[in-house]
C-alpha positions as a Markdown table, in Angstrom:
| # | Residue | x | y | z |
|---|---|---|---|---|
| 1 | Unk | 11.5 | -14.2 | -17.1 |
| 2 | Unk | 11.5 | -11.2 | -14.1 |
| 3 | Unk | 14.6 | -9.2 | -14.2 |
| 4 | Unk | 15.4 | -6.6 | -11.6 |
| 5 | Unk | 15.3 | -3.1 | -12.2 |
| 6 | Unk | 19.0 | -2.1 | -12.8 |
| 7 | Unk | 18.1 | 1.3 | -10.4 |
| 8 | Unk | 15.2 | 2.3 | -7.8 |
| 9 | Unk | 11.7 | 1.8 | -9.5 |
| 10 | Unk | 8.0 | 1.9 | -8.6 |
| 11 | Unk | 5.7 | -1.0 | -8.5 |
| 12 | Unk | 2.1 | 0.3 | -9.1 |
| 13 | Unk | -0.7 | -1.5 | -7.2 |
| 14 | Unk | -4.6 | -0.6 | -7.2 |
| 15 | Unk | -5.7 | -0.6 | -3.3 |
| 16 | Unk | -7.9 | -4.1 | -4.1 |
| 17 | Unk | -4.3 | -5.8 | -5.3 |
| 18 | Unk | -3.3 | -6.1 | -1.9 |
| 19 | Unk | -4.6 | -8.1 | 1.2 |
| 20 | Unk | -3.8 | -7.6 | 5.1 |
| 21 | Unk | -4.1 | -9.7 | 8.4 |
| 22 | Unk | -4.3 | -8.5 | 11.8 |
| 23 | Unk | -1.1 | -9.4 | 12.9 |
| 24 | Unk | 0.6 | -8.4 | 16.5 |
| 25 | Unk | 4.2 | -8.6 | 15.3 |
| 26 | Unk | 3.0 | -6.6 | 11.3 |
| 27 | Unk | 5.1 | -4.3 | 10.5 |
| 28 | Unk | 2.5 | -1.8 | 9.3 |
| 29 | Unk | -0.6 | -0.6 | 10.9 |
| 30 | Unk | -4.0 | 1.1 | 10.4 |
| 31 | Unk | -4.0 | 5.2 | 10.5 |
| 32 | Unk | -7.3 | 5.7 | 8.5 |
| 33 | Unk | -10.5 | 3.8 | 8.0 |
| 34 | Unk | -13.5 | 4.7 | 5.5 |
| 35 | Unk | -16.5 | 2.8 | 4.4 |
| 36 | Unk | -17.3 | 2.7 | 0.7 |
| 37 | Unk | -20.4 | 0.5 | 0.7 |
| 38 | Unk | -19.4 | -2.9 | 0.0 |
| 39 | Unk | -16.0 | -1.8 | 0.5 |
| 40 | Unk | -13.6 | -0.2 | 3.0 |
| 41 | Unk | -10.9 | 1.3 | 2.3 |
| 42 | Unk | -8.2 | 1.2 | 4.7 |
| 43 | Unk | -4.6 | 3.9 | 5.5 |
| 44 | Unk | -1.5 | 1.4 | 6.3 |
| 45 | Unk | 1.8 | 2.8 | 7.5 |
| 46 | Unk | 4.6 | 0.8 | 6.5 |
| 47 | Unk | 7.6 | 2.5 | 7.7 |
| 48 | Unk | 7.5 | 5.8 | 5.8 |
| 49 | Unk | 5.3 | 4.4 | 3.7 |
| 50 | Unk | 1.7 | 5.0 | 3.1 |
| 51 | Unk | -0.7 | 2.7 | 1.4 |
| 52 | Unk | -4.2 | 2.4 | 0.5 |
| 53 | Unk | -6.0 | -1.1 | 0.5 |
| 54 | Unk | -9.6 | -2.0 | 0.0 |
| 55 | Unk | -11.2 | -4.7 | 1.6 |
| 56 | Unk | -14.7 | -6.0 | 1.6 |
| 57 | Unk | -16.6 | -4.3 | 4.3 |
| 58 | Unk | -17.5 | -7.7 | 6.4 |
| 59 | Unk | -13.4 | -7.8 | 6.7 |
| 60 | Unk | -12.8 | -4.1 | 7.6 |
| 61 | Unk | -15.7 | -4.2 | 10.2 |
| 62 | Unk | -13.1 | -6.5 | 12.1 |
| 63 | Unk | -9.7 | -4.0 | 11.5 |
| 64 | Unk | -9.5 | -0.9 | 14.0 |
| 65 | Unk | -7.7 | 2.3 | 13.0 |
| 66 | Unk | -4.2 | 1.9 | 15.3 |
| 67 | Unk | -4.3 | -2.0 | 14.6 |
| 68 | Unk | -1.0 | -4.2 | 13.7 |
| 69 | Unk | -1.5 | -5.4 | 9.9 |
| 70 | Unk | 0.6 | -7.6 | 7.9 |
| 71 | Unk | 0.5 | -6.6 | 3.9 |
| 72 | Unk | 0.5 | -9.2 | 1.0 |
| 73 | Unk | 0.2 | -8.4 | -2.6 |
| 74 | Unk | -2.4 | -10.3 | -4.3 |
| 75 | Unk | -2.1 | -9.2 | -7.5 |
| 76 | Unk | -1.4 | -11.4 | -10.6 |
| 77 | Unk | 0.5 | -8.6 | -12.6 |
| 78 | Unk | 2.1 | -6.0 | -11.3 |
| 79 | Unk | 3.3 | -2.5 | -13.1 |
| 80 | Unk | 6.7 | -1.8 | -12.4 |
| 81 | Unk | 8.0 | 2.2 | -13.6 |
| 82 | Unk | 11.6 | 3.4 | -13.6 |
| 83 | Unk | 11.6 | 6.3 | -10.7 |
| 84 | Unk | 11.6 | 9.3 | -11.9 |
| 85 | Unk | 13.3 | 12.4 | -10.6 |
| 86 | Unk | 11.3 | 15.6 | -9.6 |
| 87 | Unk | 12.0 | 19.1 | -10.1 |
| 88 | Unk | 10.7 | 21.9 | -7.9 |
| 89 | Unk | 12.1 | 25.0 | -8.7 |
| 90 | Unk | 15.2 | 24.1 | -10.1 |
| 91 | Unk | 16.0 | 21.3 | -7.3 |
| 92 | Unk | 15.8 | 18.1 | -7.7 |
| 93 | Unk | 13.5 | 16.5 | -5.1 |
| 94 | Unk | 13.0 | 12.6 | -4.5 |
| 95 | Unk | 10.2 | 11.2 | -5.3 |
């Protein structure tokens, strides 16, 4: 059974748990590219938003930095962590 979080919370991803298509009309899109050898990691801004995916290489050789990219999750489990609040200085700060 999945319950929603009764306030704001995290979901923690690793960068190979999520997949992307080149997509016109995505809603996020490519702002850093870097090969890793078999892999390439890829920078997509979703709204305010900034996340890290990995790809195999063959795929990111086709994705330029600027492109439109629509994100899936791929992963079969996914960590899910009450937000926290931070303090800096005495303030509280968001996340």
């Amino acid at each position: 059974m999945i319950r929603a979080p009764s306030r704001a919370a995290d979901a923690l991803l690793r960068p190979e748990d999520i997949a992307i298509e080149v997509d016109p009309d995505g809603k996020g899109f490519v702002t850093r590219k870097s090969f890793l050898g078999a892999m390439t990691r890829l920078v997509v801004q979703i709204g305010a938003l900034s996340v890290r995916v990995d790809v195999r290489s063959d795929v990111g050789s086709d994705i330029e930095l600027g492109s439109r990219v629509r994100a899936s999750i791929v992963a079969r489990d996914v960590l899910v962590d009450p937000r926290k609040e931070v303090v800096v200085a005495g303030e509280v700060a968001a996340p």
